[in-house]
C-alpha positions as a printed NumPy array, in Angstrom:
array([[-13.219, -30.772,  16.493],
       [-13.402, -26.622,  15.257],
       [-11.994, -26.201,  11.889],
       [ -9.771, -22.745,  12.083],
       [-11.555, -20.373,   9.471],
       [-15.267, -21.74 ,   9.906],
       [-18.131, -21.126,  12.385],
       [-19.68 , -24.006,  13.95 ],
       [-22.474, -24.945,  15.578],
       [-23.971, -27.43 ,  18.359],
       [-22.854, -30.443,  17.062],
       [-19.877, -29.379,  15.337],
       [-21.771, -28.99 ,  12.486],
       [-20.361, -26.416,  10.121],
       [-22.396, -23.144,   9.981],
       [-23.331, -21.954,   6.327],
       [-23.385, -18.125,   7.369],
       [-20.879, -16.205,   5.916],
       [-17.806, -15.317,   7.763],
       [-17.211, -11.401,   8.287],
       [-13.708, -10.218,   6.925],
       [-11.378,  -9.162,   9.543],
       [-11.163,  -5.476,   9.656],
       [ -7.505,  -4.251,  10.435],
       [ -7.401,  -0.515,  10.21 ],
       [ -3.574,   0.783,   9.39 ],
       [ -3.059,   2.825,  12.207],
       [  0.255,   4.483,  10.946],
       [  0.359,   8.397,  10.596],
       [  0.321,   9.336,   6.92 ],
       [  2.088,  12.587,   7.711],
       [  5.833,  13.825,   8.261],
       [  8.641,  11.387,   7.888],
       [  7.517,   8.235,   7.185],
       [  8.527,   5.439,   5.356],
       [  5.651,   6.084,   2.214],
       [  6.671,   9.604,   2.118],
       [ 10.805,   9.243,   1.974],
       [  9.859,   6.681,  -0.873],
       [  7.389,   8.797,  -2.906],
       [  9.719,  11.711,  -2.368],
       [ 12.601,   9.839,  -3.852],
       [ 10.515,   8.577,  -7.031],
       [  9.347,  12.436,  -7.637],
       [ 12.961,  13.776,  -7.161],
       [ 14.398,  11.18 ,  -9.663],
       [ 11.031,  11.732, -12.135],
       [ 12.493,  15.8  , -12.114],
       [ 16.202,  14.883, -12.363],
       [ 15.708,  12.581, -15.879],
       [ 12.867,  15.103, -17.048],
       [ 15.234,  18.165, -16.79 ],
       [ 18.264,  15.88 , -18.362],
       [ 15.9  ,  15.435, -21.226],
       [ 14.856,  19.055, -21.224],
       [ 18.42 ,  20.047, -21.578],
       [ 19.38 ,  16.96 , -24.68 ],
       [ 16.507,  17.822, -26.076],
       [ 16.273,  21.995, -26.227],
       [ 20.111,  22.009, -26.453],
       [ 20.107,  24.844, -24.041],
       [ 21.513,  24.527, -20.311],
       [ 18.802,  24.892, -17.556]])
């Protein structure tokens, strides 16, 4: 019997090593249109739409 997670030895004894952390590199490109960067560019453009709104309440003055 193998219990899924642990390392076992002859016997089906249970090994006290530590197990090694699976390594799963993300392999997606961080540049051009990607999912990450649509998003982050949508929070930034709404960050400068509210901050000029408040510029403009605030000063009194049209941009």
């Amino acid at each position: 019997m193998r219990l899924q997670g642990y390392n076992s030895e002859d016997g089906n004894r249970l090994d006290n090593l530590a197990l090694e952390p699976r390594m799963d590199a993300d392999k997606s490109p961080r540049l051009g249109f990607t999912e990450y960067a649509e998003i982050l560019n949508g929070r930034l453009a709404m960050i400068g739409f509210v901050s000029l709104l408040a510029i403009e309440i605030i000063s009194r003055h049209s941009f």
